[in-house]
N, C-alpha and C positions, 0 to 999 in steps of 0.2 A: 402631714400636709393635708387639710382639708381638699373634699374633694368637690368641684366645682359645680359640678351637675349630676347627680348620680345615675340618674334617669337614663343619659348617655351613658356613662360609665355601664350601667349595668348591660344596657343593649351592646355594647362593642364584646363583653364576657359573655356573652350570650350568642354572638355572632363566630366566636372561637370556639364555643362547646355545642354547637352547630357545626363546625367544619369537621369533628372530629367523626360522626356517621363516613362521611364522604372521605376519610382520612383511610379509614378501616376498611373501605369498599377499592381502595386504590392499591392493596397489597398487605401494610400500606408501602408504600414507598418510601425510601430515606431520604432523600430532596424534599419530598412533596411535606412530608415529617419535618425536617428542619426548618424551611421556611416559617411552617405554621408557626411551630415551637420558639421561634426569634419572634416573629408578627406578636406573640403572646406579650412574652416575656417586654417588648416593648409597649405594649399596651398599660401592662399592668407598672409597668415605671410611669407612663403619662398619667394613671389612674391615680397612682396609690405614691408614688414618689420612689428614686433609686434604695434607699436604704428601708423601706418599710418591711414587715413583717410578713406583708403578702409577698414579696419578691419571695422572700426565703420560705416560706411555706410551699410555694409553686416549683423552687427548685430543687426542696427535698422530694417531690412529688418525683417529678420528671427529670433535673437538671444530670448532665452529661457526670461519666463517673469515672472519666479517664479508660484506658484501654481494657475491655473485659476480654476473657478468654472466648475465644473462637472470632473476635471482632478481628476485621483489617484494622488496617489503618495505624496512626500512633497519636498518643493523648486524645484532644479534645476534637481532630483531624480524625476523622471513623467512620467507617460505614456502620447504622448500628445491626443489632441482631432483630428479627422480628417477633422472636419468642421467647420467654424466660422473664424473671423478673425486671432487667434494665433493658431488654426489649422493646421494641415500638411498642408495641399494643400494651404492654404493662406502664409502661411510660403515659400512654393515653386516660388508658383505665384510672392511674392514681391523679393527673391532669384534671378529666373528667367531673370525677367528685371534689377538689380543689375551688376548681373553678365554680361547678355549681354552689359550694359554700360561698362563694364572695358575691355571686351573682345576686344570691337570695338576701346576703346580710344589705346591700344598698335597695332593696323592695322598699 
């Protein structure tokens, strides 16, 4: 799917890898995390379309891994952890540079 305007396109990617300083300054928090994390993931379906290669790029990054040890919860329903590799901040960290690749490829 062509994309319509990249110029937006790139500033809304840019406006999420923006949030993620203030993400990290907040705990982070698991709400404040998931929101962001859904806000993304549909951006980049409006961006790039449901089946493209950036969805799945973005959710090897970050996307949910079913129940890891020490998490509550069950399946994709989790509070997640905030350290360790599927942790918030690892989840961010790999986010982070993801996004900055797609940000730069629409310059």
């Amino acid at each position: 799917m062509p994309l319509k305007d990249p110029t937006r396109a790139r500033a809304a990617i840019q406006s999420q890898i923006e949030r993620i300083a203030w993400l990290r300054g907040t705990g982070p928090n698991p709400i404040d995390y998931t929101l962001w994390d859904e806000r993304t993931e549909e951006l980049l379906r409006d961006i790039y379309g449901d089946d493209a290669a950036e969805i799945e790029r973005y959710h090897d990054a970050s996307g949910t891994r079913g129940r890891l040890p020490g998490v509550r919860g069950q399946a994709e329903n989790m509070t997640l952890n905030i350290h360790g590799q599927w942790g918030i901040l690892g989840r961010l960290e790999r986010a982070e540079g993801v996004l900055k690749t797609m940000a730069a490829s629409l310059a």
